[in-house]
C-alpha positions in Angstrom: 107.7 57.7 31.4 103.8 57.8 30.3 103.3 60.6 28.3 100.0 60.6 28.9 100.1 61.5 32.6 99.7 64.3 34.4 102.0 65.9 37.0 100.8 65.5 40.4 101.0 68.8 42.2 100.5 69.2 46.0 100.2 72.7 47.4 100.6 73.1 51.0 100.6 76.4 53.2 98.4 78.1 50.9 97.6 81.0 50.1 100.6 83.2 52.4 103.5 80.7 52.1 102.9 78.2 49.4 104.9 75.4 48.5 104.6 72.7 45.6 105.1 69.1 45.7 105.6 67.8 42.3 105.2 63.6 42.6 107.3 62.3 39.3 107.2 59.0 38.1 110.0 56.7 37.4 112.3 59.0 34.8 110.2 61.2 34.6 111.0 65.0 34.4 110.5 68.6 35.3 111.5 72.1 35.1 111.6 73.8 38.2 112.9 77.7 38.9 116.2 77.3 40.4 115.6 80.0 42.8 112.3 77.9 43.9 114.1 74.8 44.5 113.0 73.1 48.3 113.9 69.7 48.5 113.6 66.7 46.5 113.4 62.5 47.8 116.5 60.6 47.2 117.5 60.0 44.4 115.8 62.9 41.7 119.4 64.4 39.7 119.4 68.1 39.9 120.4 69.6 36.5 120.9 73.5 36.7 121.2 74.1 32.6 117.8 72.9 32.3 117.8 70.5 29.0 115.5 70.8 26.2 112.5 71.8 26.0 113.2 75.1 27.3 113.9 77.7 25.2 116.3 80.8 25.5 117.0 79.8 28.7 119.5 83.5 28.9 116.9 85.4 28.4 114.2 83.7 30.1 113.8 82.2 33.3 116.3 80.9 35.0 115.3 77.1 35.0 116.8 73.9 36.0 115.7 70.1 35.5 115.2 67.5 37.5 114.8 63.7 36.7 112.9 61.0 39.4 114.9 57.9 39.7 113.8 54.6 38.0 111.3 54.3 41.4 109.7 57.7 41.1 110.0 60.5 43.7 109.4 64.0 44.1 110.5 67.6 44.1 109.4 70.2 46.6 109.6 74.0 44.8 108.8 77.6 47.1 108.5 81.3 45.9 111.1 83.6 46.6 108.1 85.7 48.2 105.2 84.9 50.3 102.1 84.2 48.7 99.6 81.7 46.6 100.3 79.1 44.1 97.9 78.0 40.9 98.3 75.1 39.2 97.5 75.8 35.2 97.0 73.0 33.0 97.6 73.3 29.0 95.9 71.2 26.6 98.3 71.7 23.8 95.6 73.9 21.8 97.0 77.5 22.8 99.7 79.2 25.0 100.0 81.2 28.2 102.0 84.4 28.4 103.4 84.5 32.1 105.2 87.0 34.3 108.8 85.2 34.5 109.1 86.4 38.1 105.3 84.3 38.4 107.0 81.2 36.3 107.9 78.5 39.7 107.7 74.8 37.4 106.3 72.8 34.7 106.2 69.4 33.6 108.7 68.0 30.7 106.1 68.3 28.1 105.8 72.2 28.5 107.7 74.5 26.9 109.0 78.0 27.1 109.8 80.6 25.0 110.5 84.1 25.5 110.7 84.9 22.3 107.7 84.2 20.7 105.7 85.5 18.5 102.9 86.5 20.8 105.4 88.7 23.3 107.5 89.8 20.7 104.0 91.6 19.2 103.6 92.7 23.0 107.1 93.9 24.3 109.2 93.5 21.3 111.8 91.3 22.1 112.7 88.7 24.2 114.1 90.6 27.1 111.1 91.7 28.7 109.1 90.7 31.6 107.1 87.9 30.1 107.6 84.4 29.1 105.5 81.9 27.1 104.6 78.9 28.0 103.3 76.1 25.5 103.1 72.6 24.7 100.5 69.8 27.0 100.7 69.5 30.3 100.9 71.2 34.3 102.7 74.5 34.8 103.0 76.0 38.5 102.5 79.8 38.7 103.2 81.9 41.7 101.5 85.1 42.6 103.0 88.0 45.2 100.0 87.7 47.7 96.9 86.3 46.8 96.0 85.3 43.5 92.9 87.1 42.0 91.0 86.4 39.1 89.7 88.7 36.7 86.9 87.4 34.1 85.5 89.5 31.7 82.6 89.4 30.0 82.5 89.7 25.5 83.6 93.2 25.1 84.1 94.4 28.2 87.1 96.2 28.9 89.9 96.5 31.7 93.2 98.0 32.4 96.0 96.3 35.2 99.5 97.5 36.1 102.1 95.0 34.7 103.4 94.3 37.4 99.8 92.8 39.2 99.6 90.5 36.1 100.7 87.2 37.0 99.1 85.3 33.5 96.9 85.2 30.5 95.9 82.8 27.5 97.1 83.7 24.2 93.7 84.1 22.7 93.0 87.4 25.1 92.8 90.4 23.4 95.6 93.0 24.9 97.7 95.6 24.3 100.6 96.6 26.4 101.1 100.7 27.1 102.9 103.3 29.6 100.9 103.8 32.2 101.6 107.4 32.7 103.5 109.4 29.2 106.1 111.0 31.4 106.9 108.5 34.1 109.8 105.7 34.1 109.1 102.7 32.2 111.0 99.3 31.7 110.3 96.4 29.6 112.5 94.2 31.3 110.4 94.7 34.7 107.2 95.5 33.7 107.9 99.1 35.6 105.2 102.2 34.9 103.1 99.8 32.1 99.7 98.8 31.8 97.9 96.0 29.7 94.6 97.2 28.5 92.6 93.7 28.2 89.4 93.2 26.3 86.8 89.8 27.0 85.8 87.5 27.0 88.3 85.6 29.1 90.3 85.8 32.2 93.5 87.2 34.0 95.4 85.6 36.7 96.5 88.9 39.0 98.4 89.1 42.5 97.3 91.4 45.0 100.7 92.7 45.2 104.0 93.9 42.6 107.2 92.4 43.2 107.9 95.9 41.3 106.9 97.6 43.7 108.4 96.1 46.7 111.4 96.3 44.8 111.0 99.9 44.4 109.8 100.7 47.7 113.3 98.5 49.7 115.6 100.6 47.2 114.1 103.6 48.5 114.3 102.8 52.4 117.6 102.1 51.8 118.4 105.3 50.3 116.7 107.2 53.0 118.2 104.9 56.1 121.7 106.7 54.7 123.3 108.9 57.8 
């Protein structure tokens, strides 16, 4: 495989039902979410306990691997939900911290980690909602919606709900707080907090919450008891 290549990524109904072609070259591989997995050509071996270089795979996203034969093929990956697609390319200088439910694949040389040290100074742990993404190469996010971009300006300040924050680069200034005192908060789903970000740099948001989808089919079918 040449190291030096970059994935090929082909998005196609974009932006209300995206779907990701990722064209490999002969051996070469990718981590895919196994939830997302479409289709692949002939061929491309399908491993669900996702080989190195993922990291805390248990507590992070639920990834698998896949390997093109010795003539190259591809791999077709979807959302669970409708919505857009971006394709994010790391340069090996600095990381990404992701929603895991935003987290659809990524080539070989990309790494994840939910443990490190930028979430654990955000959420704590390594059970939250994020995960961190690292290393050189293409990573395919997924947004609930359409994907929005927030930049902001040196010094200027913003606060979003968790659970409309699909990504951001390390380097971003943030913080990570309730969103109301008294209301119902969960680190492992981003439920009731907020990130307060300061610029210069950017956001990647969705226009909706898986959070609150979630939410809102729990509480239709409470109320469609007899």
């Amino acid at each position: 495989m040449n190291r030096g290549r970059t994935l090929q990524v082909r998005t196609r109904h974009t932006p209300t039902f995206g779907i990701a072609r990722l064209v490999l070259a002969p051996g070469e591989p990718v981590l895919v979410d196994r939830a997302g997995f479409v289709a692949s050509s002939y061929g491309v071996s399908y491993d669900p306990k996702a080989a190195p270089p993922l990291k805390g795979q248990g507590k992070g996203v639920p990834a698998a691997s896949c390997t093109a034969s010795p003539e190259g093929g591809w791999v077709d990956v979807a959302p669970s939900l409708p919505g857009d697609l971006h394709v994010l390319e790391l340069d090996g200088t600095g990381g990404w911290c992701a929603a895991r439910t935003s987290w659809l694949a990524s080539a070989g040389t990309v790494a994840m980690d939910p443990a490190a040290p930028p979430l654990r100074a955000l959420q704590g742990g390594d059970g939250g909602f994020l995960t961190y993404l690292f290393g050189r190469g293409t990573v395919v996010l997924t947004c609930y919606g359409t994907l929005d971009i927030v930049m902001l300006a040196p010094g200027e300040l913003v606060s979003i709900a968790a659970g409309h924050v699909v990504g951001f680069g390390e380097s971003m200034q943030c913080r990570l707080r309730a969103l109301a005192p008294d209301g119902a908060q969960s680190m492992r789903t981003g439920e009731g907090l907020a990130f307060d970000f300061a610029g210069p740099g950017l956001v990647l948001t969705q226009t909706r919450s898986p959070q609150h989808l979630g939410s809102w089919l729990h509480g239709q079918a409470i109320g469609s008891r007899p």
